[in-house]
Structures are given as C-alpha cells and as structure tokens.
Steps between C-alpha positions, in 0.01 A plus 500: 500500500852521375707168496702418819813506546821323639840716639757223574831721707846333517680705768824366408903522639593737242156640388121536589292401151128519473270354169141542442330241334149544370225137601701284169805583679657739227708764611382814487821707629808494722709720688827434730738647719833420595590498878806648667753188683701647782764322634614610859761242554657204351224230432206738620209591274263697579189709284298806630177379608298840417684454182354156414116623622535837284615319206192207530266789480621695244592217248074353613361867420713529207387124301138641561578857371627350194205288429283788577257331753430599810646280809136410587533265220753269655342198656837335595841573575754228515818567684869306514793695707814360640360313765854451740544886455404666898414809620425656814196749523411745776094411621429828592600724178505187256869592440767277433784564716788330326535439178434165393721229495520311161500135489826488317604623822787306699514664833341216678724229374626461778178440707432252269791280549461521870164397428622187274763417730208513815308199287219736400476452098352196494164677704551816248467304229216268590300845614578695238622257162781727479869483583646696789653823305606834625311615150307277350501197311598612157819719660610164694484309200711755268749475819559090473538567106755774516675283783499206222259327713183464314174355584504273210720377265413654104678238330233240659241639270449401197173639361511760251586836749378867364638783754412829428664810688369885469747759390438678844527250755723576781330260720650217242777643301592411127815326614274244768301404198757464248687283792187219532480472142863371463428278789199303272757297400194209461243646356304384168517878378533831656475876410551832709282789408590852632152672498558901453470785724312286762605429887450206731092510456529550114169249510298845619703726299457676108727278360325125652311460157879393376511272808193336410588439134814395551432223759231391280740460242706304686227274609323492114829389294581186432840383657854597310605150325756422675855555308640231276786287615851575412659340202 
C-alpha cells in the first residue's frame, strides 16, 4: 500500500493555494490561482463564489496530478479560508446567489456602530473573543493604525523585533511594514526582510523555505554588539 498522504488548501483573499505533502510532511507539489476582487462601490469587496469553489478544485486535482498519485491516496485534507468572508447560497440548486462579500468589506460599518453605540460589544466579545468589526479583526486593526491609533505602542518593546513582509502582499503593503519598523524605536536589534514573489500566506507558498531560514537566522545569531560610544 502506497504511503498516505496530506493536501493542506489555503483559500486565500487574493488566491486559492493547495500543497501535497507525502506522511514526513515533504512537499510533493503545489499549484495556485489568483482570484478576481470586484469592487462595486466605494468600500465594498466582494469575490465570485463559483469562482472560489472552481479554483479549490482545480488547484486540489492539480497538486495530485503533479505527484502522479491517484486522489484515493489522500487520507487528509486540511483547509484555512477567510473565515469573515459571507456568501449566500440558493438550497435548492446549491447556487450562490450573490457574490460573496469579502471581509475587507465596509458596507456594514455602519450597523456596527449602531451596534456599539446600543451597548452590545461587550456580549460580542465575550461570545465570540473578537472585536465588533464590519470585516474582521485584522481590517479593524489596520484601521486604528492608519488613523494613528494603534493597539500598542512599538517603542514599548524592547526585545530584539524581526518583521518580515512578502513582495506580494496587498493585504499588508511594503509601506505598513517599513512604517512599524521606524516605530521600534526601543528595541535591542531589529531587521526587515522582504521575502520575494510571495503574498500574505508566503508560509504555504514556493518561496516559505526563505521564510524559514531567515527567521531562523534571526533567532540563531548572536546579538549585534552594541555600537561604541562617541569620542
């Protein structure tokens, strides 16, 4: 009996990735496809649901073309998506009949504040860990930051920082994470990596064996002596 084996699928904001690994979790092959935004109206995001399902098929047949097994020889798939992202399907055909509506999405913003306003966040939060956001955590976050009201202060830390950013990433542009590292006024030592031709889930992507070795570096050499005083 042939070895079994593993497909792990990231259906992402920008792209839908799929990786077999064989049972010592090596990859065997990849494959990825990028996915369409659309953008009806100012602060609306929305993907085409079909889109997302056609893509998650293709990119799971293609991994175990590659590798030339047969599907039979996947014990487990393990899935991540975009979790806040919505859509609307139809019971009886199994269509969806709207396009989905993206997490970055702000059309409900102000439901939300209504909500806040009504003294309902406090019950969100306890049911849910999460804070009341028209979409999702990580958008409402990048929101206080732009606004120059962040969630924490970087100059308060004062460990050695590493921040690494993929060439890709429009969830987290270049200029976000060149921003934070000025703002590390504090710490021991810091460095910021730009990891090529990768997107916001480089980790899954061809390029995460750079990742790896260059957080290990980071975390394997010895601290920069620290600069001699001025004369």
């Amino acid at each position: 009996m042939a070895d079994p084996l593993i497909l792990a699928l990231d259906q992402g904001t920008t792209s839908t990735r799929a990786i077999l690994f064989d049972a010592k979790g090596r990859a065997l092959a990849e494959a990825g496809r990028p996915l369409e935004q659309f953008y009806p109206a100012d602060g609306w995001v929305e993907h085409a649901a079909d889109a997302i399902f056609q893509a998650s098929v293709e990119v799971l047949r293609e991994v175990v073309q590659k590798a030339a097994r047969p599907m039979a020889d996947v014990a487990a798939i393990g899935i991540t998506n975009q979790r806040e992202t919505v859509v609307i399907w139809d019971k009886a055909s199994g269509k969806p009949i709207h396009r989905a509506i993206v997490w970055q999405d702000r059309r409900t913003a102000d439901m939300c504040r209504t909500l806040k306003r009504a003294g309902h966040e406090p019950t969100v939060t306890a049911k849910t860990g999460l804070l009341r956001a028209p979409n999702g955590v990580l958008q409402d976050l990048r929101n206080y930051w732009s606004a120059g009201k962040p969630y924490y202060d970087p100059a308060r830390i004062t460990a050695p920082t590493l921040i690494t950013h993929a060439e890709w990433d429009t969830d987290t542009p270049l200029h976000m994470a060149q921003q934070l590292f000025g703002l590390l006024i504090n710490a021991a030592w810091k460095r910021l990596v730009e990891i090529g031709e990768g997107t916001h889930t480089v980790i899954m992507e061809k390029n995460r064996a750079q990742l790896f070795s260059e957080v290990q570096l980071f975390l394997e050499e010895p601290d920069p002596a620290p600069p001699a005083p001025a004369k």
